[in-house]
C-alpha positions as CSV (number, residue, x, y, z in Angstrom):
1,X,3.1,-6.7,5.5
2,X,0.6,-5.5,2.9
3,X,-2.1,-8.1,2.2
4,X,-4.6,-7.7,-0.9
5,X,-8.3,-6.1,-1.0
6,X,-9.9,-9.3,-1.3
7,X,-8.4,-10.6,1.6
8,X,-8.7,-7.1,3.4
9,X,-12.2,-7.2,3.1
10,X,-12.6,-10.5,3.7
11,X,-10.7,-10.1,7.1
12,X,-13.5,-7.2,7.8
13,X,-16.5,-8.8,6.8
14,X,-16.0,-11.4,9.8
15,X,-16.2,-8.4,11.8
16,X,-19.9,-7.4,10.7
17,X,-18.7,-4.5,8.4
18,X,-20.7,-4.5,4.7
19,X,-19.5,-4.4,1.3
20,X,-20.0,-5.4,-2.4
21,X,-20.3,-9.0,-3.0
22,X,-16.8,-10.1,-4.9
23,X,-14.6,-13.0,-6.2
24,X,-11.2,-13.2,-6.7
25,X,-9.8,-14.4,-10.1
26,X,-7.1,-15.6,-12.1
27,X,-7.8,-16.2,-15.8
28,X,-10.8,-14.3,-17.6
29,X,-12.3,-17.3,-18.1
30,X,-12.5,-17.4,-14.2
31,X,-13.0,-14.0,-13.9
32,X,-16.3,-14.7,-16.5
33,X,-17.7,-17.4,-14.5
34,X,-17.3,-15.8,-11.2
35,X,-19.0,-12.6,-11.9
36,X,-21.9,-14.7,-12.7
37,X,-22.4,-15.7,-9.0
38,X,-22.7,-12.3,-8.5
39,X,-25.9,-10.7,-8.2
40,X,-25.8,-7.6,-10.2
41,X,-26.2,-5.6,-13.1
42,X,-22.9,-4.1,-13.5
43,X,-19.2,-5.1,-12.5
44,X,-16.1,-3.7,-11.3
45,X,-12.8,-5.2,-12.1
46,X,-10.0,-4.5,-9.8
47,X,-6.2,-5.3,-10.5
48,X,-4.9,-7.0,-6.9
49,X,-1.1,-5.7,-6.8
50,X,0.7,-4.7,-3.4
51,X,0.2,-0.9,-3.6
52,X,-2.7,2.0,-3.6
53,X,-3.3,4.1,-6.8
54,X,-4.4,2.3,-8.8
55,X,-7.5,3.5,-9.6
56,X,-5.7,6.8,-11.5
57,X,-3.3,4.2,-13.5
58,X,-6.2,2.2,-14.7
59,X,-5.9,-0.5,-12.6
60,X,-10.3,-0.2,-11.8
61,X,-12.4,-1.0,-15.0
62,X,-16.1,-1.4,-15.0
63,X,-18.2,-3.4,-17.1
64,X,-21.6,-4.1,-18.0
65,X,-21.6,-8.3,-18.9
66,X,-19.6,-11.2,-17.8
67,X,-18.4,-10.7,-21.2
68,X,-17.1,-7.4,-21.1
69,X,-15.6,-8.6,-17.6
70,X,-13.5,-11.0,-19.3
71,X,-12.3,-8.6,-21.8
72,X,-11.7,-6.2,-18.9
73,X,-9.5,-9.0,-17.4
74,X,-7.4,-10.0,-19.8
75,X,-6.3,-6.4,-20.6
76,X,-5.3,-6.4,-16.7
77,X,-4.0,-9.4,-16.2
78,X,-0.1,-9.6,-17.2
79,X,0.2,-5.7,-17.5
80,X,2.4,-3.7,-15.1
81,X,0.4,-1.2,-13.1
82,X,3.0,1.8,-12.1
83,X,1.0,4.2,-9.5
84,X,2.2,6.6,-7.4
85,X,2.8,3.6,-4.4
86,X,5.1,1.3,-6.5
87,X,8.7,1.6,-7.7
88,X,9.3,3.2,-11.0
89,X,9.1,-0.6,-12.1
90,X,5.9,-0.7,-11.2
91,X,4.2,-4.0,-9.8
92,X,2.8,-6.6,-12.1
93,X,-1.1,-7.7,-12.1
94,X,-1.3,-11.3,-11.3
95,X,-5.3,-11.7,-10.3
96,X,-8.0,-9.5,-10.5
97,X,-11.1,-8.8,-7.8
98,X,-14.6,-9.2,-9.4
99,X,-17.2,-7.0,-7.7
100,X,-20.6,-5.7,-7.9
101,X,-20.8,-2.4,-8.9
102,X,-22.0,0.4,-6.0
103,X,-24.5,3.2,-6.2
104,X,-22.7,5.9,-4.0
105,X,-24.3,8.8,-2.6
106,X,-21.3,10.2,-0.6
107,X,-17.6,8.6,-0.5
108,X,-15.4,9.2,2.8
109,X,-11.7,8.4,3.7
110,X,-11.4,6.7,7.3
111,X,-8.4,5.2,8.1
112,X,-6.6,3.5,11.1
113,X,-3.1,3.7,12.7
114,X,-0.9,3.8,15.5
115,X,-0.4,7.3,17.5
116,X,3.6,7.4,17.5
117,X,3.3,9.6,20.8
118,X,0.8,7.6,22.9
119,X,1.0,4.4,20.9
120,X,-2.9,3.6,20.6
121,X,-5.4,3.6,18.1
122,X,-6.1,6.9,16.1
123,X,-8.8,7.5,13.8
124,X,-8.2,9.5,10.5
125,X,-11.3,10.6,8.3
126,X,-12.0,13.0,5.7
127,X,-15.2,14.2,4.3
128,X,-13.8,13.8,0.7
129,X,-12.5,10.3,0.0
130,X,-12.2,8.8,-3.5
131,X,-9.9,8.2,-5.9
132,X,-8.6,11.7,-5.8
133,X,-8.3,12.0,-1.1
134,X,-4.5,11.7,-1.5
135,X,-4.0,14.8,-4.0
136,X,-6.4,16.8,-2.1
137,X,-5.0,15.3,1.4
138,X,-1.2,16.8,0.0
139,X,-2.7,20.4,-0.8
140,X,-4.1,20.8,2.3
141,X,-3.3,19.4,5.7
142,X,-6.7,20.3,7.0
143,X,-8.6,17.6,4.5
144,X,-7.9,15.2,7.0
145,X,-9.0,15.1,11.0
146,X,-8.2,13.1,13.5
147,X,-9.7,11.4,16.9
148,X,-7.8,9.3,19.3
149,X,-9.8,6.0,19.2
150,X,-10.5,4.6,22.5
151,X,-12.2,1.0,23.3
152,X,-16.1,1.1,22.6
153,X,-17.9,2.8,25.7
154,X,-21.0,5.3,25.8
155,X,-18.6,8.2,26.4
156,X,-16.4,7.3,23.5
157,X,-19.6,6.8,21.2
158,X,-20.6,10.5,21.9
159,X,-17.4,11.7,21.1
160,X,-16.8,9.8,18.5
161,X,-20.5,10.8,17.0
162,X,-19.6,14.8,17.4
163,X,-16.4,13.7,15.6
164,X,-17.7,12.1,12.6
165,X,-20.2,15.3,12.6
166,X,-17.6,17.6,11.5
167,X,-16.7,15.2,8.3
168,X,-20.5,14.9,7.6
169,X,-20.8,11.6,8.8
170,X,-23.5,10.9,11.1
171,X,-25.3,7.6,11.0
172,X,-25.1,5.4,14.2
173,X,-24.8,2.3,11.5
174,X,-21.4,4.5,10.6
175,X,-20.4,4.1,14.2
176,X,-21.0,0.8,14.6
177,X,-19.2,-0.1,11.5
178,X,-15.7,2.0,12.8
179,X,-16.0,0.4,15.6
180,X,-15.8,-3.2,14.1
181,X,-13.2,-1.4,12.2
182,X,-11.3,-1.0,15.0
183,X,-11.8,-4.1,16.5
184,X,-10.5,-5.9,13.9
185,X,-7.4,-3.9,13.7
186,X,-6.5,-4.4,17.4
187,X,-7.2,-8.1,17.3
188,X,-5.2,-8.6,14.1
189,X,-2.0,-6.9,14.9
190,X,-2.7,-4.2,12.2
191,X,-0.4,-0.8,11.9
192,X,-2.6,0.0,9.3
193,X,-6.5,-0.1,8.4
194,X,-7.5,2.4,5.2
195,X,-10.8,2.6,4.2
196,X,-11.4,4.6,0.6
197,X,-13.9,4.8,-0.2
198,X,-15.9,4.4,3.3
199,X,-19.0,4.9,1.0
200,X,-22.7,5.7,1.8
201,X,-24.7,4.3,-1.0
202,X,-28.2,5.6,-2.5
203,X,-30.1,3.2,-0.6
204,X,-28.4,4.5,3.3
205,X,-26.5,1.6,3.8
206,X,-22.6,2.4,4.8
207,X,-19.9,-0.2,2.6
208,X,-16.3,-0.9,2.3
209,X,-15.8,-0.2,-1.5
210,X,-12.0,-0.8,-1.4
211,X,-9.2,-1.4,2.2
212,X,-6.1,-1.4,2.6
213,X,-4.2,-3.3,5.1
214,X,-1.2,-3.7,6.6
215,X,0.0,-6.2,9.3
216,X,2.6,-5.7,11.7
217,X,5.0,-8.7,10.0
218,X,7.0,-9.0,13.7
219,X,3.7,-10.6,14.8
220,X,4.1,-13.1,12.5
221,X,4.3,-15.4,15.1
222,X,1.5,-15.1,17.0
223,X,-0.4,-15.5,13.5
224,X,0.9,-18.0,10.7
225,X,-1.9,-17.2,8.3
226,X,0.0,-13.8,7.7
227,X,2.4,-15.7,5.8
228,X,-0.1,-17.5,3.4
229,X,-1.7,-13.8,3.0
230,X,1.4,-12.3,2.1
231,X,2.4,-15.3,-0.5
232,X,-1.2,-14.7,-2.0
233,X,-0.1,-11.1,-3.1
234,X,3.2,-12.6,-4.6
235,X,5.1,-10.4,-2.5
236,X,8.5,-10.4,-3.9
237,X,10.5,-13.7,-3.1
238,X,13.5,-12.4,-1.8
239,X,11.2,-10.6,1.2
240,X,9.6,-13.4,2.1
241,X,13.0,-15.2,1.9
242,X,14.4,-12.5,4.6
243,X,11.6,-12.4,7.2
244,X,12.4,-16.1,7.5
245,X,16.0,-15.5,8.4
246,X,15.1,-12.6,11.2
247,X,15.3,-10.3,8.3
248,X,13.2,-7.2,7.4
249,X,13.8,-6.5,3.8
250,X,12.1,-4.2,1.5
251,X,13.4,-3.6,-2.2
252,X,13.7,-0.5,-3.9
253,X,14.8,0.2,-6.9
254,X,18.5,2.2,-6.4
255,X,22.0,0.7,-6.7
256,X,23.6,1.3,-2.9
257,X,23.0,-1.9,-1.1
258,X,21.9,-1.5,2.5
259,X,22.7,-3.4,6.0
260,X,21.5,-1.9,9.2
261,X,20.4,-3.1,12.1
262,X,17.8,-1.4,13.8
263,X,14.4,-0.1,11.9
264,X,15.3,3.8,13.1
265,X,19.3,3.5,12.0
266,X,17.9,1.7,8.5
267,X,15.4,4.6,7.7
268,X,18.0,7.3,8.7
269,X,20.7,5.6,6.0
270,X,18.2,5.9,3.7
271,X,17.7,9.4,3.9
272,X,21.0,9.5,4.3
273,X,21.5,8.1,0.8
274,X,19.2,10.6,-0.8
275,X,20.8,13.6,0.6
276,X,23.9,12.4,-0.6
277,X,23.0,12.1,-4.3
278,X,22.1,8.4,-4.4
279,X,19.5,5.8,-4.5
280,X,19.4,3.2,-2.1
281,X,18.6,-0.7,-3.3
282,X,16.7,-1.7,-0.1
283,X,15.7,-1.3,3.5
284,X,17.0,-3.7,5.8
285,X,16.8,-4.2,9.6
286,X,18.4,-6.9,11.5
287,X,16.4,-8.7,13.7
288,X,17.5,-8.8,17.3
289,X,17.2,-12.4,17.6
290,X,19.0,-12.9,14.1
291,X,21.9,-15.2,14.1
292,X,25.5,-14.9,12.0
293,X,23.4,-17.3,9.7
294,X,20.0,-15.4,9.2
295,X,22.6,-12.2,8.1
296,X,24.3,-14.3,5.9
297,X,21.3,-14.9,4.3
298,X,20.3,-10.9,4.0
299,X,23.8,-10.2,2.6
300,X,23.4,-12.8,-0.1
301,X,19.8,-11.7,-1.0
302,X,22.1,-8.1,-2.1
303,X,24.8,-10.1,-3.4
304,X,22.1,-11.8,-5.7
305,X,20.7,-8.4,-7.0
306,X,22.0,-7.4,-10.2
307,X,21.3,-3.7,-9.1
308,X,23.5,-3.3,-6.4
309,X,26.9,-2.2,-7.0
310,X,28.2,-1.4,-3.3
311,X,27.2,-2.2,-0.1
312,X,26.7,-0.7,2.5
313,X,27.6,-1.5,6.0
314,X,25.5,1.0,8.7
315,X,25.9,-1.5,12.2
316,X,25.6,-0.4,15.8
317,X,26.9,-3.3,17.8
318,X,24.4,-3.1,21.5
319,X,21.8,-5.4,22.6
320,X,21.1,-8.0,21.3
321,X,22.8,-7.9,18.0
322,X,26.8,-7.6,18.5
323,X,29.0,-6.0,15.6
324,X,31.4,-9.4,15.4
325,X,28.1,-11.5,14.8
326,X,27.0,-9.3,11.8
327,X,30.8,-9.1,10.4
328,X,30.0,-12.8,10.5
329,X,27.1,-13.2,8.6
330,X,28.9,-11.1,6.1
331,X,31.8,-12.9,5.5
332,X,30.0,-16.4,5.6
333,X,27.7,-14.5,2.5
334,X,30.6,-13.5,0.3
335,X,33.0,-16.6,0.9
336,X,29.9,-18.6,-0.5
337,X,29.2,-16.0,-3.8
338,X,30.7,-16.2,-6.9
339,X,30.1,-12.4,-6.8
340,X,32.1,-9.8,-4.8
341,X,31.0,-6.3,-4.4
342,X,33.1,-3.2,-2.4
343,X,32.1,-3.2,1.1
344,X,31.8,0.3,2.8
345,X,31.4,0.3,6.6
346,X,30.8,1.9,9.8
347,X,30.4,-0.5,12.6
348,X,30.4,1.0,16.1
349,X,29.3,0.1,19.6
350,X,30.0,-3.4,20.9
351,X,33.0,-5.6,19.7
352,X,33.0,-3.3,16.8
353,X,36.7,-3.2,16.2
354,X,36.9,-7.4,16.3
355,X,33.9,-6.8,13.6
356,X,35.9,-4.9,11.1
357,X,39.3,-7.0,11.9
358,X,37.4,-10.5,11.2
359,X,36.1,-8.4,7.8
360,X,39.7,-7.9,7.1
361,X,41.3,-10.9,7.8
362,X,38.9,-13.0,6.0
363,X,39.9,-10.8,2.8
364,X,36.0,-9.2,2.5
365,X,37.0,-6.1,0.1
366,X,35.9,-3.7,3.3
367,X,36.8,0.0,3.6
368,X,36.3,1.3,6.9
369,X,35.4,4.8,8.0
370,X,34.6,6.5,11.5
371,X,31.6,8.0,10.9
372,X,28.1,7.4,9.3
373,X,28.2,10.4,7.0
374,X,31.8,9.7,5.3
375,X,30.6,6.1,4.8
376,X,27.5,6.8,2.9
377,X,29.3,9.7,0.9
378,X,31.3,7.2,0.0
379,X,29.4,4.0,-0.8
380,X,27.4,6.7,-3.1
381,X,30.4,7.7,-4.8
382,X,31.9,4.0,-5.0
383,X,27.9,3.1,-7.0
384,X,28.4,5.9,-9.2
């Protein structure tokens, strides 16, 4: 779940970590009046969309007066910022951030994740951050270097100094503030924490000029404020509509519909889809607490998208999540549309046969096939 820079940083900033004073706004009327609260003699105005990039497609404007700040905001405001971290639609600018303008002496890239092999903290950092890290980062692997980030203790503050030393960091006000860093992503349920620029300004102070953030959504529950940060962002309806029905859904902009349950299985019918010629509508994982209902709703959320023109059906019955109770959720969807679309499948594992036999007998337009590759060459066909 991506959250916005203004909230990233104010999540961070009740942590101890510094950065520019800022105010969120709405209208450049708003955006005028807020930038005169802040103490400065120049301004940077920020378009707040769900996606990185966005300095490069002229989504980061400076200006000089509150004036020039509302000017600056009404251009934004309304436009569609496409960067090289949205769709090909591109993502809409609803609100802007307002934020003193930074002298920086040196700009870094730190970031934080999840190790996929030991499943801990790992600190990423580059010596060249900016709004240029991720061209640089593609043409060469070694732009970035990386330090398994343990819990603060003296031993991991020396290593973690002789790190930072080969990036040309080394401040122990630079330390302090990765290691609030890292608190906060641990306590927040983070999988990831980006930092660029990580800034040193003329005056040696060390500042969070712009973060990215993303929480783990499946923690939702141990944190109900995620949902009021996501809803801030206007993350797309139909999402939010999804991860209240034990759905993970993410849209993209193809025509092959997608149903999977499993995050891993979902991903793979994706590239699946791509290798195959086509382009997939979504990503979607059934929850293993999701009930016949909750798919129902998924399925409809497809049904309802005027770019899909066939879905797909990519289910391993096991678990939690038998294949009957998603052939289930599908049927209840379609005897309850006023649209029908072809349904390609391949449903395995348990009660997978009563699965496609309820799909049948309840007249769902369902062509069965035996393995995942003949289905997906087929639904890609079928949406062409």
């Amino acid at each position: 779940m991506f959250i916005s820079e203004h909230k990233s940083k104010e999540l961070l900033s009740q942590y101890g970590m510094a950065m520019p004073d800022g105010r969120v706004a709405r209208t450049a009327e708003e955006a005028e009046a807020r930038c005169r609260e802040i103490d400065s003699r120049k301004y940077v105005v920020k378009a707040q969309i769900p996606a990185g990039g966005r300095g490069l497609a002229g989504g980061v404007k400076f200006a000089a007066t509150p004036s020039s700040v509302a000017e600056e905001t009404k251009k934004l405001l309304g436009s569609n910022l496409v960067t090289e971290q949205t769709s090909s639609a591109g993502e809409t600018v609803e609100s802007v951030y307002i934020e003193a303008a930074i002298d920086i002496a040196k700009s870094y890239f730190v970031a934080i994740a999840i190790d996929p092999k030991t499943g801990s903290p790992i600190l990423l950092a580059s010596s060249e951050g900016g709004v240029e890290f991720e061209q640089r980062a593609r043409m060469d692997e070694g732009t970035v270097r990386t330090f398994p980030f343990a819990p603060d203790t003296p031993d991991t503050r020396s290593q973690l100094a002789e790190f930072l030393e080969s990036v040309d960091i080394a401040a122990p006000q630079a330390i302090d503030s990765l290691f609030a860093a890292r608190k906060a992503f641990v306590e927040n349920d983070m999988i990831l924490l980006e930092i660029n620029p990580f800034a040193k300004t003329s005056d040696d102070r060390w500042m969070v000029i712009d973060a990215k953030i993303v929480l783990d959504s499946n923690a939702s529950f141990r944190r109900p404020e995620f949902e009021s940060m996501a809803s801030d962002l206007a993350t797309r309806e139909s999402e939010l509509e999804a991860q209240k029905n034990n759905i993970n859904l993410v849209k993209l902009d193809g025509n092959v519909g997608v149903i999977a349950n499993g995050a891993g299985l979902g991903l793979a019918t994706l590239d699946m889809i791509v290798d195959a010629g086509g382009k997939p509508a979504n990503f979607m994982d059934i929850r293993t607490t999701a009930t016949s209902f909750d798919v129902a709703k998924g399925v409809e959320l497809l049904l309802q998208d005027p770019n899909v023109r066939v879905i797909l059906l990519n289910i391993h019955g096991g678990g939690m999540t038998s294949a009957d109770t998603v052939a289930e959720g599908v049927n209840f969807a379609f005897s309850r549309s006023d649209r029908e679309l072809p349904v390609v499948a391949h449903v395995s594992g348990q009660n997978a046969e009563w699965g496609i036999r309820i799909l049948k007998d309840r007249k769902v337009p369902v062509e069965p096939f035996n393995t995942m590759s003949a289905a997906i060459n087929r639904a890609v066909e079928v949406a062409k």
